[in-house]
N, C-alpha and C positions, 0 to 999 in steps of 0.2 A: 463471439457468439451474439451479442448485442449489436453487431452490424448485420448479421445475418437475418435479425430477425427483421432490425430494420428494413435494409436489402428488401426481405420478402414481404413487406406490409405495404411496400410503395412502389415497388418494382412497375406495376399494373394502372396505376391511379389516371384515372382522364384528369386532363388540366381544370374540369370544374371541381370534381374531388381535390384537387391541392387546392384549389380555393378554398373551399367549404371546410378542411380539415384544418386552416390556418399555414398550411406549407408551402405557400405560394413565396414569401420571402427566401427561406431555406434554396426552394426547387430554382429560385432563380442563379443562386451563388454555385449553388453544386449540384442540379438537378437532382437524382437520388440516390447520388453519392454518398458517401460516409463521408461525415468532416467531423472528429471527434469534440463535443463542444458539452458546455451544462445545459439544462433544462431553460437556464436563464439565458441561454446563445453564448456563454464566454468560451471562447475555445480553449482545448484544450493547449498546455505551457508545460513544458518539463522544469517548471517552478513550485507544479504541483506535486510532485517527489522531492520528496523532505528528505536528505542526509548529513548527519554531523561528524560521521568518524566517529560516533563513541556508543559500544553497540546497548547500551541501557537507554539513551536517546532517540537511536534508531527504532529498537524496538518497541520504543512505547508509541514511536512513531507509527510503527508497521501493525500495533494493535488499533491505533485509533483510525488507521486509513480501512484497515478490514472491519469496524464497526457502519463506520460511515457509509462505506458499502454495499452491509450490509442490511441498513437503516433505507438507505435507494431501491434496492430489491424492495423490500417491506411495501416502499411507498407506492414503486410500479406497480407491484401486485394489489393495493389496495384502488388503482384504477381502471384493470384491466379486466376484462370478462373472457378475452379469447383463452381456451385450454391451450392451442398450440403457442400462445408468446405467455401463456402463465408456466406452463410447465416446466421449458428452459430456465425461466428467471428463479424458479422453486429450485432446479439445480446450481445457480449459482448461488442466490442465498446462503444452501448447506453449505457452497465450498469456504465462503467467507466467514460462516463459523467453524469449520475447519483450520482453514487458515489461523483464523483469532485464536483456538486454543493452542494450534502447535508456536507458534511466535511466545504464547505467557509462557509454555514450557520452558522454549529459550530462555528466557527474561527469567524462568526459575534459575535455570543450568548458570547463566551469567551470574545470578544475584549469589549463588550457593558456593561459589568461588570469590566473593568478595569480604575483606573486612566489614562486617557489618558496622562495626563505629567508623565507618568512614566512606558511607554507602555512595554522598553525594558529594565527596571531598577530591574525586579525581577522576579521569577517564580511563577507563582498563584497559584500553587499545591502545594506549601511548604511554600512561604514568607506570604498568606492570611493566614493561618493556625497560623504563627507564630505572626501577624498581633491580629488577635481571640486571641489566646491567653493573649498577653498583654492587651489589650484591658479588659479582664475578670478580668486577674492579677489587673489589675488598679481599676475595678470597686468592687473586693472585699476587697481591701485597703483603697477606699474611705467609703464603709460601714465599716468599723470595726474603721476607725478613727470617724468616725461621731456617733458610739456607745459607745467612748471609753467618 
């Protein structure tokens, strides 16, 4: 949505308006293309998706990228005056406090399934697994003693 609206604010622009606007550097690299990047020109890096394999990690992960997000809407909207690029941006805001609640939910569901004395003592995506397994180990050793 955010290239679209792009897209439509520059689509039209005479080359002195990219002057005047400061998007004369931009317009040269990718005319008015989308080239996903920060405010500051850093492009975009799938270094900026954070995963660890351990979904209480992740997840705090996935609440703080939907705050941040959300924090960006906030900010656009406190520069912008057009109703048609405010509007869109007011619907994604809501989706990212959306987002942000349903993910704490998860982060409930995960946390409500863990030992709490031992909240930050393991990874539940690989130590429950190995947890199961002993647990099985154990229980087909006590059958085979108890046949033996």
């Amino acid at each position: 949505m955010i290239a679209a609206i792009v897209y439509q604010l520059t689509r039209n622009l005479t080359p002195e308006q990219i002057k005047e606007g400061g998007f004369d550097a931009y317009f040269v690299d990718h005319t008015t293309g989308i080239y996903p990047q920060s405010a500051a020109g850093i492009p975009f890096s799938a270094s900026a998706l954070q995963s660890k394999g351990d979904p209480i990690t992740d997840l705090f992960e996935d609440l703080a990228a939907e705050q941040k997000a959300r924090t960006t809407y906030d900010n656009l909207l406190r520069l912008i005056d057009n109703p048609d690029v405010r509007e869109p941006l007011k619907f994604l805001r809501a989706r990212e406090i959306v987002h942000f609640q349903r993910f704490g939910d998860a982060l409930r569901v995960v946390q409500d399934h863990l030992d709490s004395k031992n909240y930050y003592a393991f990874n539940p995506a690989i130590d429950l697994r190995k947890s199961a397994r002993k647990t099985a180990a154990s229980a087909e050793t006590d059958t085979a003693t108890a046949s033996d």
